[in-house]
C-alpha positions as CSV (number, residue, x, y, z in Angstrom):
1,X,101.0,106.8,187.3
2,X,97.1,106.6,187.2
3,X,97.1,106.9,183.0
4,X,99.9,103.6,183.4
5,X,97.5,101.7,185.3
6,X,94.7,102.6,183.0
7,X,96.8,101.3,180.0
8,X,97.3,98.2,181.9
9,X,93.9,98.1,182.5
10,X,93.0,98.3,179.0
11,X,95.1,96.2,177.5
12,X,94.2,93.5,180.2
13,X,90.6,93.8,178.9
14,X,91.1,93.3,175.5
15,X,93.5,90.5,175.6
16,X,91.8,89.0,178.3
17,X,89.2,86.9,175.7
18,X,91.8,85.8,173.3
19,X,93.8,84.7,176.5
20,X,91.0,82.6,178.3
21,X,90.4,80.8,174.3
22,X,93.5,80.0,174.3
23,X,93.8,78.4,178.1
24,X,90.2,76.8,177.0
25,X,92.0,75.1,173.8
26,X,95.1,74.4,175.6
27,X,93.3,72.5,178.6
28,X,89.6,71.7,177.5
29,X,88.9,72.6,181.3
30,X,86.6,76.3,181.8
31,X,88.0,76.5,185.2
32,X,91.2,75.4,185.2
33,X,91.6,78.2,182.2
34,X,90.3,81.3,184.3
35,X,92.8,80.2,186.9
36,X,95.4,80.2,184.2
37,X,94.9,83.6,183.1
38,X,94.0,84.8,186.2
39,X,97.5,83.9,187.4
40,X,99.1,85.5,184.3
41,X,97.4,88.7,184.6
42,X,98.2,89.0,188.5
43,X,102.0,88.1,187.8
44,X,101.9,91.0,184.3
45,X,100.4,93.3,187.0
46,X,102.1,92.7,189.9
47,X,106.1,92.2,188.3
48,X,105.5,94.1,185.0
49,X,103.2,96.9,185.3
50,X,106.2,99.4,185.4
51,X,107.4,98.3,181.6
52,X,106.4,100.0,178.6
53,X,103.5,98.9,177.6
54,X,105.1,97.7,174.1
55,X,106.6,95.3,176.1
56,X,103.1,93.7,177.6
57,X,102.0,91.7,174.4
58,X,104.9,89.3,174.2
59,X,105.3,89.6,178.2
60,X,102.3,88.5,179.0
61,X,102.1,86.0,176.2
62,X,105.3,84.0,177.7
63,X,103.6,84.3,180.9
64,X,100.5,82.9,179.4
65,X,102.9,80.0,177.7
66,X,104.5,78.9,181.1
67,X,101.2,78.8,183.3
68,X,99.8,76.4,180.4
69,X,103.0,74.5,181.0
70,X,102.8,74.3,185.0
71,X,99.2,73.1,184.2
72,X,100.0,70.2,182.0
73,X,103.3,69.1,184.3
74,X,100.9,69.2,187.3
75,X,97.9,67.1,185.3
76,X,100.9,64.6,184.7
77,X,102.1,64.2,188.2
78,X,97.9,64.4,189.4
79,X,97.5,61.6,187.0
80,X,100.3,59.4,188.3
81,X,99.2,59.1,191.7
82,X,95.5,58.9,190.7
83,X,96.6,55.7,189.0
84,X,98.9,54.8,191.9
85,X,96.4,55.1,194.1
86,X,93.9,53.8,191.8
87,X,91.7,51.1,194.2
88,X,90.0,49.4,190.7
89,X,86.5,49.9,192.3
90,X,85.0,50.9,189.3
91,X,81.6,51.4,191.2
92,X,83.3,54.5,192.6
93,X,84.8,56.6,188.9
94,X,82.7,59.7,188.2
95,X,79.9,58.7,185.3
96,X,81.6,60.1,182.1
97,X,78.4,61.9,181.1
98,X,79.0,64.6,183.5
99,X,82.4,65.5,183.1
100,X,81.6,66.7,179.6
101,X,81.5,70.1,179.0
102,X,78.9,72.6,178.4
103,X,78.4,73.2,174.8
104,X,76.1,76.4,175.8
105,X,78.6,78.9,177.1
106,X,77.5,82.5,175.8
107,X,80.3,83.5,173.5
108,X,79.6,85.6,171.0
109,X,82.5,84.5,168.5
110,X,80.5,81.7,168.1
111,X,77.4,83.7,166.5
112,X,79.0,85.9,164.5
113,X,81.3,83.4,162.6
114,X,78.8,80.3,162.5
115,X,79.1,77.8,165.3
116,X,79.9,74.6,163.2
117,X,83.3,76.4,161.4
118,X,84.4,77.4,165.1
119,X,83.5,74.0,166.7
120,X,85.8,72.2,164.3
121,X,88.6,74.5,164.2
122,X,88.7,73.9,168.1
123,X,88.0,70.7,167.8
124,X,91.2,70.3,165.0
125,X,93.1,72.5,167.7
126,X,92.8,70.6,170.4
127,X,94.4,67.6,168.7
128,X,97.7,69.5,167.8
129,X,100.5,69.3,170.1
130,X,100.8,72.1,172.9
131,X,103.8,73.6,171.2
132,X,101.8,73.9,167.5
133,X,99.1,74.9,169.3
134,X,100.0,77.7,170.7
135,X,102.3,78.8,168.0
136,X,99.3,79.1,165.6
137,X,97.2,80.9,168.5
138,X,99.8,83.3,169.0
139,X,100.7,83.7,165.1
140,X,97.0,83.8,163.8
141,X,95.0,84.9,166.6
142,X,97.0,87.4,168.6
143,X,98.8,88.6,165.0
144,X,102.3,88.3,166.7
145,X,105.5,88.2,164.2
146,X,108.2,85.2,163.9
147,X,110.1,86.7,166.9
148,X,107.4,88.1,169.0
149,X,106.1,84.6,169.2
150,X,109.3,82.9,169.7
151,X,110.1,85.3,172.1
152,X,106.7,84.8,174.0
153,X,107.3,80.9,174.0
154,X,111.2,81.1,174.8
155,X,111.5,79.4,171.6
156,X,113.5,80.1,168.4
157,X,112.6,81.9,165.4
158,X,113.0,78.3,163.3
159,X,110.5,76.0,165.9
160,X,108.4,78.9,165.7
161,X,108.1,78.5,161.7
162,X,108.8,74.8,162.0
163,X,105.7,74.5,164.7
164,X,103.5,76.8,162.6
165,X,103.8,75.6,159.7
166,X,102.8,71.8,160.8
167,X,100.4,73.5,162.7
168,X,98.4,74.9,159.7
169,X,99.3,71.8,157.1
170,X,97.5,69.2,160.3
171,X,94.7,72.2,160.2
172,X,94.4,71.9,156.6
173,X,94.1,68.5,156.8
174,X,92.2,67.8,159.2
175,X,89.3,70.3,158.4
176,X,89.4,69.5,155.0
177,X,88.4,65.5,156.2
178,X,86.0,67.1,158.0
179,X,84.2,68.7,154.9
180,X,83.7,65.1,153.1
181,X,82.5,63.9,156.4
């Protein structure tokens, strides 16, 4: 049982960059990403540890998929009573200079492949919609197949090319506006 929970260890470790990236680019929010993947990991550990560990990749993937899911249905529902409650002091709203994020996290993708071309490939991602978004994360970043990745997002093997393949064309498009810029 100990070499099991090393190989869970492991593979925790290495996904667990690529993970928190993708929570980052899914939710533009540091902390509400750790919490995210966090969560998955504890759930992977805790429900799935006894699967082979073949099974882990696309498991914890799906689990991934769904916590990203709960976050966005529970910004929704936040939002709707901050509005409803809403008092129109605008004396009171939190100066828009602070909530922006730090540009200066150590990451050390950022070095090694030039931190312009991985600024606007985030900044392109983050205007794609959840489900594209993740599709191309999963397909080009985690180098899962078709059906891994359609398994992972309890999705089919057709929105999964459909999704990744508008994915890359609004990519394309997008970075390539960004080079006459």
């Amino acid at each position: 049982m100990a070499l099991d929970t090393y190989s869970l260890e492991q593979f925790l470790k290495e996904i667990e960059k690529r993970a928190f990236r993708m929570a980052c680019i899914a939710t533009s929010n540091v902390d509400d990403a750790l919490d995210i993947v966090q969560d998955a990991m504890l759930v992977l550990a805790s429900k799935y540890a006894g699967r082979d560990k073949d099974e882990w990749p696309p498991l914890f993937h799906r689990i991934l998929q769904n916590k990203i899911r709960d976050w966005y249905r529970q910004q929704k529902v936040r939002n709707v009573f901050q509005n409803w409650f809403a008092t129109g002091d605008e004396s009171t709203e939190e100066d828009p200079i602070q909530t922006i994020e730090d540009d200066k996290i150590h990451d050390p993708i950022r070095k090694i492949s030039g931190e312009k071309a991985i600024h606007k490939l985030e900044q392109a991602l983050k205007t794609l919609p959840i489900r594209q978004q993740q599709t191309f994360l999963l397909r080009s970043w985690e180098c899962m197949d078709v059906k891994q990745t359609a398994e992972a997002m309890g999705i089919t093997t057709g929105s999964v090319k459909t999704h990744y393949s508008r994915a890359v064309q609004a990519l394309k498009n997008q970075l390539d506006e960004a080079d006459y810029e």
